[in-house]
C-alpha positions as CSV (number, residue, x, y, z in Angstrom):
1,X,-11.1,-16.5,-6.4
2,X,-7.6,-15.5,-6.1
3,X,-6.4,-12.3,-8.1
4,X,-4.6,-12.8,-11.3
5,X,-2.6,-11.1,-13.9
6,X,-4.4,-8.1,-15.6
7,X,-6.8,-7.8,-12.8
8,X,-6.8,-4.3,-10.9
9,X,-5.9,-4.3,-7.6
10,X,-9.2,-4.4,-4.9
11,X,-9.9,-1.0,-2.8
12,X,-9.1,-1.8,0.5
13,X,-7.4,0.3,3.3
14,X,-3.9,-0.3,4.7
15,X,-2.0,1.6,7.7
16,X,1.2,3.3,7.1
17,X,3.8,5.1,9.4
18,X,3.7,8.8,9.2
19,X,6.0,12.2,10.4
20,X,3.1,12.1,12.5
21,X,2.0,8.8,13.5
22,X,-0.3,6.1,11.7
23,X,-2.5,7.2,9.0
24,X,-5.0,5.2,6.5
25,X,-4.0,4.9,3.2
26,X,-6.3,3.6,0.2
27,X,-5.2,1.0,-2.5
28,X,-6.1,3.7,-5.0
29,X,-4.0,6.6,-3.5
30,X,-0.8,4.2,-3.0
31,X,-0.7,2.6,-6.4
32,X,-2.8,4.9,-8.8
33,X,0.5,5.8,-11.1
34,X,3.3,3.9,-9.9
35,X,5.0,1.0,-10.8
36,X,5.2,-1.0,-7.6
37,X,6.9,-4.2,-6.3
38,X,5.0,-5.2,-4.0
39,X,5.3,-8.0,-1.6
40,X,3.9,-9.9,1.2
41,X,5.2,-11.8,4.3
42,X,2.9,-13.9,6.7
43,X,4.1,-12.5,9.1
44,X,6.6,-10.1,10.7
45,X,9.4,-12.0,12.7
46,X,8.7,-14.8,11.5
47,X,11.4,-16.8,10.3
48,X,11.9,-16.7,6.8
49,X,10.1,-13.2,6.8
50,X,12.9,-11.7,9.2
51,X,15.9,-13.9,7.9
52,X,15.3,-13.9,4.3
53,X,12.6,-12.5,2.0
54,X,12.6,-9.2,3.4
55,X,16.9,-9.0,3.6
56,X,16.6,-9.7,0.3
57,X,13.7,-7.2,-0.7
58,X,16.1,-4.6,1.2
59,X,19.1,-5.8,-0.7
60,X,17.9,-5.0,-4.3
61,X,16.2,-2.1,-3.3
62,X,18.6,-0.2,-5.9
63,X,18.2,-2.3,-8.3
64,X,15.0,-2.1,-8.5
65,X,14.8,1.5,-8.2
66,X,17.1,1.0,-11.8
67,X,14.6,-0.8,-13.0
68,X,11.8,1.6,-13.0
69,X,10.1,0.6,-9.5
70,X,8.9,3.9,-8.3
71,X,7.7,1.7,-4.9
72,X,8.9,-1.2,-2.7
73,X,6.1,-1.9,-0.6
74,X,5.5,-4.8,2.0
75,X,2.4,-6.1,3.0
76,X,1.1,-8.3,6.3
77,X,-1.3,-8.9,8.7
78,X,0.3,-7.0,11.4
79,X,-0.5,-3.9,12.8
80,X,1.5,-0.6,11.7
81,X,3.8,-0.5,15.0
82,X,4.9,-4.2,14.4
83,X,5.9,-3.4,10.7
84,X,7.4,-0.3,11.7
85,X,10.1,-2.1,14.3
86,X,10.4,-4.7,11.8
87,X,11.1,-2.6,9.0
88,X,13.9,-1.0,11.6
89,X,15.1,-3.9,12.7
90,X,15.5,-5.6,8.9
91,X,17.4,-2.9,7.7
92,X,13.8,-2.0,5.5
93,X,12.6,1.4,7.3
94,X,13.3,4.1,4.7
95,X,13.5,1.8,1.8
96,X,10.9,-0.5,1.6
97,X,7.4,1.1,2.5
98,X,5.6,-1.5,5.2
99,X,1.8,-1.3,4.8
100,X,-0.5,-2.9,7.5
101,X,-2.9,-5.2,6.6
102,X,-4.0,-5.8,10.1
103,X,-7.4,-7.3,9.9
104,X,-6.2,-9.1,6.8
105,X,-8.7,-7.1,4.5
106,X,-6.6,-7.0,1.4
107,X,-5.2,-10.3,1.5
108,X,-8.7,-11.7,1.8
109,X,-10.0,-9.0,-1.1
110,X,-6.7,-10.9,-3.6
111,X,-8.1,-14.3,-2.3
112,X,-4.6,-14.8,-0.9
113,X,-5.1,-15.5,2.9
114,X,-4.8,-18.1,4.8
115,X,-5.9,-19.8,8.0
116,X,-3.1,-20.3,10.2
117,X,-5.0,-20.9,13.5
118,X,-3.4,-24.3,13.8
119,X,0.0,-22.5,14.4
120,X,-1.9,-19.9,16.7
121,X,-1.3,-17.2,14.1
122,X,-5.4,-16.8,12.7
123,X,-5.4,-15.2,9.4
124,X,-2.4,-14.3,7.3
125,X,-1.9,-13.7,4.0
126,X,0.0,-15.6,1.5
127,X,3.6,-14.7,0.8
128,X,3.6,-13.5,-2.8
129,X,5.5,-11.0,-4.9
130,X,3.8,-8.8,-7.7
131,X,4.8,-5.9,-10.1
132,X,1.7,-3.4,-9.9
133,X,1.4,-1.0,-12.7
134,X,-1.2,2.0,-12.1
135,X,-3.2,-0.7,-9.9
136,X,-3.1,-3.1,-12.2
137,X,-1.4,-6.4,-11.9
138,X,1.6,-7.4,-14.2
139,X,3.3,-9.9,-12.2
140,X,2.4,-12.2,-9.7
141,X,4.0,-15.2,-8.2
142,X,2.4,-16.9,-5.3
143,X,4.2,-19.5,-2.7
144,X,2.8,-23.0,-2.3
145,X,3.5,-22.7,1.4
146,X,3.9,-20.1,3.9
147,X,8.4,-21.3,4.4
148,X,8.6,-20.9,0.7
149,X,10.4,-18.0,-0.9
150,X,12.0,-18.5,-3.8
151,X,8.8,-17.7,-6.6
152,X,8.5,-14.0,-4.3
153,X,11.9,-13.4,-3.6
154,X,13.2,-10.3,-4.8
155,X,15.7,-12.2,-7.4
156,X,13.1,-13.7,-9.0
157,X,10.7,-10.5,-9.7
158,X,13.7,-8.8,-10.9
159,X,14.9,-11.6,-13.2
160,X,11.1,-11.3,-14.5
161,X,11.2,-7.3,-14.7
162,X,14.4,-7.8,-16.8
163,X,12.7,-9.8,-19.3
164,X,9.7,-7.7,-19.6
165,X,12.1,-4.6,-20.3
């Protein structure tokens, strides 16, 4: 059953990029507090990944930041080194945190994953945007399909922010 509105976000572990090098970071310790918009690709370098949702992600980051977002964060089932040259090469490193999902353990915990071992990619999560308040869910909007981006873009949560204000 896929997470909802209202429902608290699942403990699970994600990887980040330290000062130092990779460290594990808990659901709990990143959201407890914040406000986050928080989003997820299928995959880094993939096309409408790479080419749009995250550019656009990286492209409101201000506006967001107006907005009372203490947190951008992106999520996927890639490993932490992936996400980090991603995040460099997207213009996102420094703005958008990139938290690796790499064993898909947090998409499968939302009940947004997906098998995508017909295109050779196993399991990925869905893309999907959500405002997270203290761990709990406020927003979410879920793609149909994996090419889709306009429900999770970062002009639509922000159009929703602005009416919840």
């Amino acid at each position: 059953m896929a997470i909802k509105v209202g429902d608290k976000l699942p403990e699970a572990a994600f990887m980040v990029m330290t000062a130092d090098g990779p460290a594990r970071k808990m659901t709990g310790e990143l959201f407890a507090g914040k406000k986050v918009a928080l989003f997820a690709v299928p995959g880094a370098y993939t096309p409408t990944c790479q080419q749009q949702h995250v550019p656009g992600f990286v492209a409101r980051v201000d506006e967001l930041k107006g907005k009372g977002i203490d947190v951008i964060a992106c999520t996927a089932v890639n490993d932490i080194f992936v996400l980090t040259q991603f995040a460099k090469d997207t213009g996102a490193a420094g703005k958008i945190l990139m938290l690796a999902d790499g064993n898909g353990e947090f998409a499968k915990k939302l009940g947004l994953d997906f098998d995508g071992s017909g295109f050779g990619l196993g399991v990925r999560s869905k893309r999907y945007a959500m405002l997270v308040e203290d761990g709990v869910v406020k927003v979410l909007n879920v793609e149909d399909s994996p090419p889709e981006h306009d429900k999770s873009s970062a002009a639509t949560l922000c159009s929703i922010i602005d009416r919840l204000l």
